[in-house]
N, C-alpha and C positions, 0 to 999 in steps of 0.2 A: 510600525510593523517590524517584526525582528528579523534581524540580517544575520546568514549564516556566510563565512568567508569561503571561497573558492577552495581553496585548498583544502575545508573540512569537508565539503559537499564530494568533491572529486577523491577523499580518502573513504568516504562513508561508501560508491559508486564502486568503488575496488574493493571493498569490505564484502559488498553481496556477492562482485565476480567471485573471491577467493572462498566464500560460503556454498557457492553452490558446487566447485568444484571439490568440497570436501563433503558436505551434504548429500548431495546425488550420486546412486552408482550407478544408475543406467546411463552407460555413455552417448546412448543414442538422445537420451534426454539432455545430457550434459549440453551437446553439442546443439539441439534447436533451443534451449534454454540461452546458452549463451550468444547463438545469432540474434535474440528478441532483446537480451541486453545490449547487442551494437546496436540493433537497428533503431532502440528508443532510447539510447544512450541520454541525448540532449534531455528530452522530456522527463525521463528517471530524476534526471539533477535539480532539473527546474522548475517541476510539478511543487504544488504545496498539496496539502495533505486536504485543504477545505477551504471553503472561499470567505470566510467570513472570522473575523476576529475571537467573537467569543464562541466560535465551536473550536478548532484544535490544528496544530501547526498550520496556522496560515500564512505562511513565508513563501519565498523561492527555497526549494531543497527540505522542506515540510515533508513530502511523499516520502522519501527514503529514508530521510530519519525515520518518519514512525513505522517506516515495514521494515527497521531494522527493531524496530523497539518490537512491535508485535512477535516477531518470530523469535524472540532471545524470551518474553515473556510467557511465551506459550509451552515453552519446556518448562520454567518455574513452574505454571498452572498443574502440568502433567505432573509434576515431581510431588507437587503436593494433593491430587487426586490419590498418586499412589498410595501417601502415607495415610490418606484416608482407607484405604484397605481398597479403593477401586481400581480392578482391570483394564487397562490401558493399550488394546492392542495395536494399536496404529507405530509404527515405526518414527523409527527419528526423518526420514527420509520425508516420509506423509506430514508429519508435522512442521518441518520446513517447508514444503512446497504450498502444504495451505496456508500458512500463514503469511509468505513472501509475493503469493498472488493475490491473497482479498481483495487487495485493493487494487489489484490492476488497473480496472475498469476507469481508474482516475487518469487514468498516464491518456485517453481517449484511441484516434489511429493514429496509423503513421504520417498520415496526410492532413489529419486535426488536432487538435489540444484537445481533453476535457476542458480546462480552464484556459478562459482566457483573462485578460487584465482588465476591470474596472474603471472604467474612463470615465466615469458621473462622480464628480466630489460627492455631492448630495449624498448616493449611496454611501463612499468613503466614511463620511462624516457622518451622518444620521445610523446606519446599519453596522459599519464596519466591516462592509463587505469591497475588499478589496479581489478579488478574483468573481466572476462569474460564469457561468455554464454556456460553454460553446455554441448559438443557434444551430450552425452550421452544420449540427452531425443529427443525424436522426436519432430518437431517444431510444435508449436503450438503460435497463437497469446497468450498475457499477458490477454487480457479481456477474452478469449473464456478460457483459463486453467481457470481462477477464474472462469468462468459460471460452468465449467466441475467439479471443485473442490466442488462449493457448492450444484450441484445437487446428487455427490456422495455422499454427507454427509446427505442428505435427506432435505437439508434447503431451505425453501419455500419463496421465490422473487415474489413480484406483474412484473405487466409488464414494469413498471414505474422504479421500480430498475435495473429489468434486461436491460432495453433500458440507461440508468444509467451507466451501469457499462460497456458497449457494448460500447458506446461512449463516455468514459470517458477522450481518446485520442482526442476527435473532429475531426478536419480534419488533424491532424498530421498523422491518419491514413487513406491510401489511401481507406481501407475496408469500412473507415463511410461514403466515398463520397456519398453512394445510398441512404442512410436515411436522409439525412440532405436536398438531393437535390428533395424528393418526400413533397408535401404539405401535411401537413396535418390538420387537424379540431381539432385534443387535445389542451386541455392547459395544456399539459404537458411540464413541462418546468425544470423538476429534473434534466434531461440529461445534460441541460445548467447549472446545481447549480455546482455537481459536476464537471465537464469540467472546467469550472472556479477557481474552489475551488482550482482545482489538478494545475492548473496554475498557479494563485498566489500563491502556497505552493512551486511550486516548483524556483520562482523568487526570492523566500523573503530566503528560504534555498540555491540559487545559491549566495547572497549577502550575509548571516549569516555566511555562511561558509565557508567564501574565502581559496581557494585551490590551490597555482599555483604547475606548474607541474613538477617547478624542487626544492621545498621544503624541505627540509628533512624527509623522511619517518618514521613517530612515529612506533613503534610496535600496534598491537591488544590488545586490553583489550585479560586478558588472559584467552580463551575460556575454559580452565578444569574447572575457578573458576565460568564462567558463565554456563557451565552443571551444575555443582555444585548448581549454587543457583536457576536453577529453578527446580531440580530435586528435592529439598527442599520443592517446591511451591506443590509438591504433597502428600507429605510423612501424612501417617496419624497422 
């Protein structure tokens, strides 16, 4: 399993802080956006992206890599919708926010993981599934926990985002089948930025990171030194 070092994970964690403070102009947003990054500071870092090898950053610090890859890919995607001659009217603002939340729903609450750690070799070795899905929390879709997440935090999403971050899955999930198959008059077309964005991030990290499933098992970066340095990240 591939090991990210402490100090790339905790640059990449200060990479989103100083993104959203140039991204977002609603201060009021700013401000609950950046209490939801102290408050899940630890799980931001420590999250992997998927629990199992041959689907996509299955590491410790997986999650932020690829919701930093998704949100830098999703302008690409726009930039070349445009040169397609297509109108684009979602702001740069909307386009970071949806892209940096799809996947919230992975980070789980503040009181649960989504994932927790694989304790059955068997699985390890036969599946390559080293993370699995927390019993503990009641289930909830990954888009609808991040919808749930950011309206607790009081963070305010046009329609454009939330339909964004709603179907950021596309038709991988069976849920978006009703919206994709009703017509409609918008040119809203963010939904498609990100859905794409999160697809090519997640093909180009299924090929960066090649995983096979009977590799030898690195250890974890070592989590006390990763509490450590972001607990740093507050101190006055």
């Amino acid at each position: 399993m591939k090991t990210v070092s402490v100090d790339k994970i905790v640059e990449q964690y200060e990479q989103l802080r100083d993104l959203v403070s140039t991204k977002v102009t609603d201060q009021d947003n700013v401000t609950a956006i950046n209490k939801m990054l102290e408050d899940f500071a630890e799980r931001i870092m420590s999250a992997p992206a998927s629990g199992r090898l041959n689907y996509h950053n299955c590491f410790v610090g997986g999650f932020i890599d690829h919701t930093l890859r998704v949100q830098d890919t999703a302008f690409m995607v726009r930039d070349l919708l445009q040169t397609r001659g297509v109108e684009v009217n979602a702001t740069d603002e909307e386009i970071f926010l949806a892209a940096i939340f799809h996947d919230w729903g992975k980070l789980g609450t503040l009181d649960e993981p989504y994932y927790t750690k694989q304790g059955s070799t068997w699985h390890q070795d036969k599946l390559g599934e080293y993370f699995k899905h927390n019993d503990k929390m009641d289930y909830m879709s990954v888009t609808d926990r991040a919808l749930y997440t950011l309206q607790s935090y009081g963070i305010t999403i046009s329609d454009q985002v939330w339909k964004a971050i709603k179907l950021s899955d596309g038709m991988f999930d069976d849920g978006n089948v009703g919206y994709y198959k009703r017509a409609s008059d918008s040119d809203n077309v963010l939904h498609y930025i990100v859905h794409w964005a999160d697809w090519m991030s997640t093909v180009a990290e299924k090929q960066h990171y090649v995983q096979e499933k009977n590799a030898p098992v690195k250890p974890d970066p070592e989590i006390a030194n990763l509490k450590k340095s972001f607990n740093e990240l507050f101190e006055d």
